[in-house]
C-alpha positions as CSV (number, residue, x, y, z in Angstrom):
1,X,6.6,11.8,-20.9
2,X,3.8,13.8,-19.1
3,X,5.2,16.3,-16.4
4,X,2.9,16.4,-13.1
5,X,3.9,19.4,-9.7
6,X,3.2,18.2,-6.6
7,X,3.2,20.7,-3.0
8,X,5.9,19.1,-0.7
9,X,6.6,20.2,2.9
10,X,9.9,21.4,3.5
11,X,10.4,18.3,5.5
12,X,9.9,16.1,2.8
13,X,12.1,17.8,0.2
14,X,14.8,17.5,2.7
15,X,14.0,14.3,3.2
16,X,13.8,14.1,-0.7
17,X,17.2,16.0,-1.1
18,X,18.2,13.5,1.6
19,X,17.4,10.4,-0.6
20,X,18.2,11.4,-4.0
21,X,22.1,12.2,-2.8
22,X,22.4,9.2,-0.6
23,X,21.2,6.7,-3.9
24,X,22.9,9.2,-6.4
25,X,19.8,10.0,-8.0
26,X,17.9,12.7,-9.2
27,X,14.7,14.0,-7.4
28,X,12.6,12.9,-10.2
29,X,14.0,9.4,-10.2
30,X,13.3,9.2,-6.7
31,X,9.8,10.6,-6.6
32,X,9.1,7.9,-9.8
33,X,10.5,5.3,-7.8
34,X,8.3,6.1,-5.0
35,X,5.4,6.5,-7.4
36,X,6.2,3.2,-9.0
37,X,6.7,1.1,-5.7
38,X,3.3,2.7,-4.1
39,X,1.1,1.7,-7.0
40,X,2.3,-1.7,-6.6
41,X,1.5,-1.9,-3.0
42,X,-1.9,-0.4,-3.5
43,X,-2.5,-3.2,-6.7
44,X,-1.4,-6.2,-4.2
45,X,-3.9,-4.5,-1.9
46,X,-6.5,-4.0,-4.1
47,X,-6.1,-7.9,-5.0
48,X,-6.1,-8.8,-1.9
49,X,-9.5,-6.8,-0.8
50,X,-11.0,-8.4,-3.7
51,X,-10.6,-11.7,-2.7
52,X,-11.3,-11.4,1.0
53,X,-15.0,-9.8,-0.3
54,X,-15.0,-12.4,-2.9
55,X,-18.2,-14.8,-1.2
56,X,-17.1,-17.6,-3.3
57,X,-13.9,-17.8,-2.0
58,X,-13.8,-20.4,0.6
59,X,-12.7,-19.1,4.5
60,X,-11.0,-21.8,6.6
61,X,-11.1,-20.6,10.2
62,X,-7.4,-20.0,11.9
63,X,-7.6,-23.1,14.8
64,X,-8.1,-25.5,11.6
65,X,-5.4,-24.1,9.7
66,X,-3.1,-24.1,12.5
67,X,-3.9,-27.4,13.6
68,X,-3.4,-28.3,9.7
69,X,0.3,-26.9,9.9
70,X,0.9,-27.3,13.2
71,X,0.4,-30.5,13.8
72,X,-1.0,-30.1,17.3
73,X,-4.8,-28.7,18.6
């Protein structure tokens, strides 16, 4: 497995420190946790930019759709 370094403020090792006792973890664990869970975030984003720039994709406008689940104008 590839090794990366990364700078960290002191604040965010303790922070860090903070984390990996609390969970029982090591630092690495934590950091690849962190890693893992951001690059899913940012891939749900990145979805989710795509489709709102997709032209195709069909826009209702909010009154309508609230109307439509609502019930009520």
């Amino acid at each position: 497995m590839p090794q990366i370094t990364a700078r960290l403020s002191d604040e965010l090792v303790d922070a860090l420190d903070t984390a990996a006792s609390t969970l029982h973890r090591s630092r690495a664990d934590v950091i690849r946790q962190a890693v893992e869970s951001y690059l899913e975030d940012f891939a749900d984003i990145s979805v989710a930019l795509d489709r709102l720039r997709d032209p195709s994709d069909e826009c209702i406008d909010w009154q309508e759709a609230r109307s439509a689940l609502l019930g009520s104008d």
